[in-house]
N, C-alpha and C positions, 0 to 999 in steps of 0.2 A: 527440435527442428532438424537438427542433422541427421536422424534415424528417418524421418518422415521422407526426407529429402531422399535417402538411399534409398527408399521404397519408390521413390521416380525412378532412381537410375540418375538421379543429379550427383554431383561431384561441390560437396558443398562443405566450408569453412564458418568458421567462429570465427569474428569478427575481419581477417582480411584475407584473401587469398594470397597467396605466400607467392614472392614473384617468379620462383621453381615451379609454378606447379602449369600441368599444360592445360591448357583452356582449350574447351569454354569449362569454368567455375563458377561456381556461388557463394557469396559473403552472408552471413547470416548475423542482426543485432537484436538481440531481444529488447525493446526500446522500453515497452511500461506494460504494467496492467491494472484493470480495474474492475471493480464491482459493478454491474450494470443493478439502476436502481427503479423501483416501478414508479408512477406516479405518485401513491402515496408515501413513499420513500424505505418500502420496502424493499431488501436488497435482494437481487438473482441472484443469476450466474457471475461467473467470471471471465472474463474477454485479457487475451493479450495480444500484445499490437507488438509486430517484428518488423524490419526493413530487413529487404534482401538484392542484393546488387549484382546480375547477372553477368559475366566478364568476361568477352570473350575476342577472339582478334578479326571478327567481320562479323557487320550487322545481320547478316544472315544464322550466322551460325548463334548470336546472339538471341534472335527470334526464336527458335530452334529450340531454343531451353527454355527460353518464358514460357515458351507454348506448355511445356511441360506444367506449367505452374498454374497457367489461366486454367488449363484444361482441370482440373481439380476443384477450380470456383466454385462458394456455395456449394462444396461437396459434403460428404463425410469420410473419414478412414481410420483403423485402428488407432490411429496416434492425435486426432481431434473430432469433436462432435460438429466442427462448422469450419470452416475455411473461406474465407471471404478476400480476394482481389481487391482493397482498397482505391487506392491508386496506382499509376504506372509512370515514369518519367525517362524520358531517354537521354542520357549525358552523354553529349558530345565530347569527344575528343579533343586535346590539347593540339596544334599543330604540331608535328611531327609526330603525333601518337598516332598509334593504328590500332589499337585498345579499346573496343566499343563497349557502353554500359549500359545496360535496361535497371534502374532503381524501382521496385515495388514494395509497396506497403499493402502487410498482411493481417489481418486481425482473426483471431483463430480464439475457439470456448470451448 
């Protein structure tokens, strides 16, 4: 994920972005994977499923990097044969933080 990531131009960490580093960054967790199965219980491919937590210090600039990421949906690239956008969730802020978060879940084969 982190190579695929440089091929954006994202600035993208294993598992937390280190609180040194300048943003906007990206967290990256390889969460699971699985055999996709056909109906009669023949097995495909293989699909893994990542969360990626985009960090940055204003919702704009936030946006800014996802876009990087939508924009690749349902694509292909050297480094996956499918790329799929699951979901997207935006985590607010603690008060006093000015730390904005875009969470996305990726499932890539």
């Amino acid at each position: 994920m982190g190579n695929f990531g440089e091929s954006l131009g994202l600035n993208m960490w294993m598992g937390v972005v280190p609180a040194s580093e300048i943003l906007p960054a990206i967290s990256f967790v390889h969460v699971s994977d699985t055999r996709a199965r056909t109906q009669d219980g023949s097995i495909g491919g293989k699909a893994n499923f990542w969360e990626l937590i985009v960090v940055a210090n204003s919702y704009a600039s936030a946006q800014q990097e996802a876009d990087k990421i939508r924009n690749v949906d349902n694509g292909k690239s050297a480094f996956y044969k499918t790329f799929h956008v699951n979901s997207e969730q935006l985590l607010l802020p603690d008060e006093g933080d000015s730390i904005v978060r875009i969470a996305m879940d990726i499932k890539t084969t």
